[in-house]
C-alpha positions, 0 to 999 in steps of 0.5 A: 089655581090648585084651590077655589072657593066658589058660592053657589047659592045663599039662604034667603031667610039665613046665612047659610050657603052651599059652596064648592071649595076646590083643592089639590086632591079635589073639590069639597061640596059645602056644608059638609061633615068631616070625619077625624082620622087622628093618627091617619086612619078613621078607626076602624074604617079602610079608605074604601069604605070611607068612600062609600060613604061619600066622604069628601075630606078627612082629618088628621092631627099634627100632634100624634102623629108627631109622637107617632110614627113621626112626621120624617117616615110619613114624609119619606113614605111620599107625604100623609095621602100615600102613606094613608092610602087616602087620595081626597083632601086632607086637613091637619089640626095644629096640635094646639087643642091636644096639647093643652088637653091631653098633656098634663105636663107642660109649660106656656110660653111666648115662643111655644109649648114645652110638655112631657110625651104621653108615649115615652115620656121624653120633653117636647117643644111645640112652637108655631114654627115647628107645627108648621114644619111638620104640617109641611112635611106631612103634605095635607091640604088644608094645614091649620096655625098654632094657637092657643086654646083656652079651657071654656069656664077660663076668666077674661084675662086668660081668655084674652091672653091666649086670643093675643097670643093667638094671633102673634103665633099665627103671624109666625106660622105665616112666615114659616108656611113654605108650601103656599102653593099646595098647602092652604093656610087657615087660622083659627078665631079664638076668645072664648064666650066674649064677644069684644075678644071673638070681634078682636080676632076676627078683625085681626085675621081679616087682615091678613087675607088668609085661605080660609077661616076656623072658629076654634075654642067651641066645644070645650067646656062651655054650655051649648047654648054658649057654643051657639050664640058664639057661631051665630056671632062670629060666623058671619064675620068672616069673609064670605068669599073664604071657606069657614071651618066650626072644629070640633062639632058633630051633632045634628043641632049644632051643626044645622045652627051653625050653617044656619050662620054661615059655616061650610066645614065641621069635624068631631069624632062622635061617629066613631067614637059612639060607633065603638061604644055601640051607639048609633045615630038614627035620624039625630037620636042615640041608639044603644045596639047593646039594649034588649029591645033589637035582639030580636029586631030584624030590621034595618038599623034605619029603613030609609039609609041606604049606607053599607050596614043598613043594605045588608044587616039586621039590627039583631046581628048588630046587637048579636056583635055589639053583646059580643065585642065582636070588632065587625059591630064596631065598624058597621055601626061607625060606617053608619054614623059617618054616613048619616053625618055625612047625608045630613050635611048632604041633605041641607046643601040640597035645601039650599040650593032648593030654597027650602033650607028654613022649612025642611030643617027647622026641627033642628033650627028652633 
């Protein structure tokens, strides 16, 4: 079987677990954080430091590179993983989020979304079908259903429409999925912050016994605690013997919750997002390298990391680059940031295989 789901181990005081999900370019050792390469490239990163950091599975989006280069060359050039240089696991996002976020332009209907390109200008129709086809083409290993994602502050009605249509696009995206074999299938739990329409969903996905599980429409607008309690709803509502996946969530909180919950899989782009703004993560806190106070600090960004950049240079020649909008800052502090993601995440799967889940992280679970 080119994909397993293997529990290994479940928190006796939460619902958390340390899993193995098993693919065609390799195993992922759950919980574990993801790095976003939206345009097939993690910012600043080359594959070989990527894999220092002990990433495991990377994203990248349907929807640019749909726009750019295009589906076409990267499926002549040998699928994404070639193209990328990038030979562990890979998963797709659908292109739905970005559509209904970044295009201004557009039009909602039963068989898709029509908007104007952001590049060129030219129309473009996204329907379930063709997310898939390109998802196909592009050859990643986890590819993700059409759907329809809600701003956070929508009403019930909204909300409600766009969970139904959800769930009728992912029965689409079933039928036009022809790579079953090498390509897992997974679709996404929309409903806002209603319960009755997040249970509605689920419900209806069980039902089609798909891959895996994603928990979309968190991180849009709506308050933190709302993004919480909508986790720790939903998330021990999906099989237990499927990967779950919390898309679009990257702190040190939100992400301890959720696996507190149940979850196995988180993306953000916070790493290197902060890492080109000149912020590190240390042990959960945001630090500006730009600030006065490490000019003359000659430690290690963080002593106890044990990343590229904190092995080989000070936090002055840090804040000496970030002053200086010299690129290499922009990456050593990014390399950091996805490491840290990445140990944190680490650290917790030990802890559960420890039993000591609840003790050694409940700074972050209260």
């Amino acid at each position: 079987m080119k994909f397993s789901f293997q529990l290994q181990k479940k928190c006796c005081n939460t619902q958390a677990r340390a899993a193995i999900y098993s693919t065609p370019h390799g195993i992922v050792e759950t919980p574990r954080f993801m790095p976003v390469g939206t345009i097939a490239a993690v910012k600043g990163i080359t594959p070989n430091q990527l894999k220092n950091t002990e990433v495991q599975m990377i994203l990248a989006n349907t929807y640019h590179l749909h726009l750019q280069p295009g589906e076409s060359i990267i499926k002549k050039a040998g699928g994404l993983h070639k193209f990328m240089h990038w030979d562990g696991p890979i998963l797709t996002d659908s292109g739905g989020f970005q559509v209904f976020s970044l295009s201004k332009l557009r039009e909602i209907s039963e068989s898709g979304v029509t908007f104007r390109s952001p590049k060129d200008g030219r129309i473009i129709k996204l329907t379930p079908e063709k997310s898939i086809d390109i998802q196909n083409a592009l050859g990643a290993d986890v590819i993700m259903a059409f759907d329809e994602c809600p701003p956070g502050n929508a009403d019930y009605q909204i909300v409600e429409s766009a969970t139904n249509r959800t769930y009728r696009w992912l029965k689409r995206c079933i039928q036009a999925h022809n790579r079953v074999e090498d390509q897992a299938l997974f679709g996404i739990v929309q409903g806002g912050t209603f319960p009755q329409l997040r249970l509605q969903a689920i419900s209806s996905l069980i039902e089609l016994n798909l891959p895996g599980y994603a928990i979309g429409g968190v991180s849009v607008g709506e308050d933190s605690s709302l993004i919480q309690d909508i986790v720790q709803f939903s998330a021990p509502l999906l099989p237990e013997n499927k990967p779950r996946y919390l898309m679009g969530v990257g702190t040190y909180k939100e992400i301890a919750m959720a696996i507190a919950s149940g979850i196995d899989l988180f993306d953000c782009v916070i790493p290197t997002r902060f890492g080109r703004h000149g912020t590190a993560l240390v042990a959960g806190e945001r630090w500006n390298l730009k600030n006065s106070k490490f000019r003359e600090d000659f430690r290690p960004l963080d002593e106890k990391c044990t990343c590229y950049t904190c092995l080989n240079f000070t936090r002055a020649y840090l804040n000496h680059l970030v002053r200086s909008q010299e690129m290499l800052g922009y990456t050593l502090l990014s390399l950091h940031n996805i490491t840290e993601l990445v140990k944190f995440t680490q650290d917790i799967r030990k802890s559960i295989l420890n039993n000591s889940f609840t003790e050694d992280f409940k700074s972050w679970l209260t």
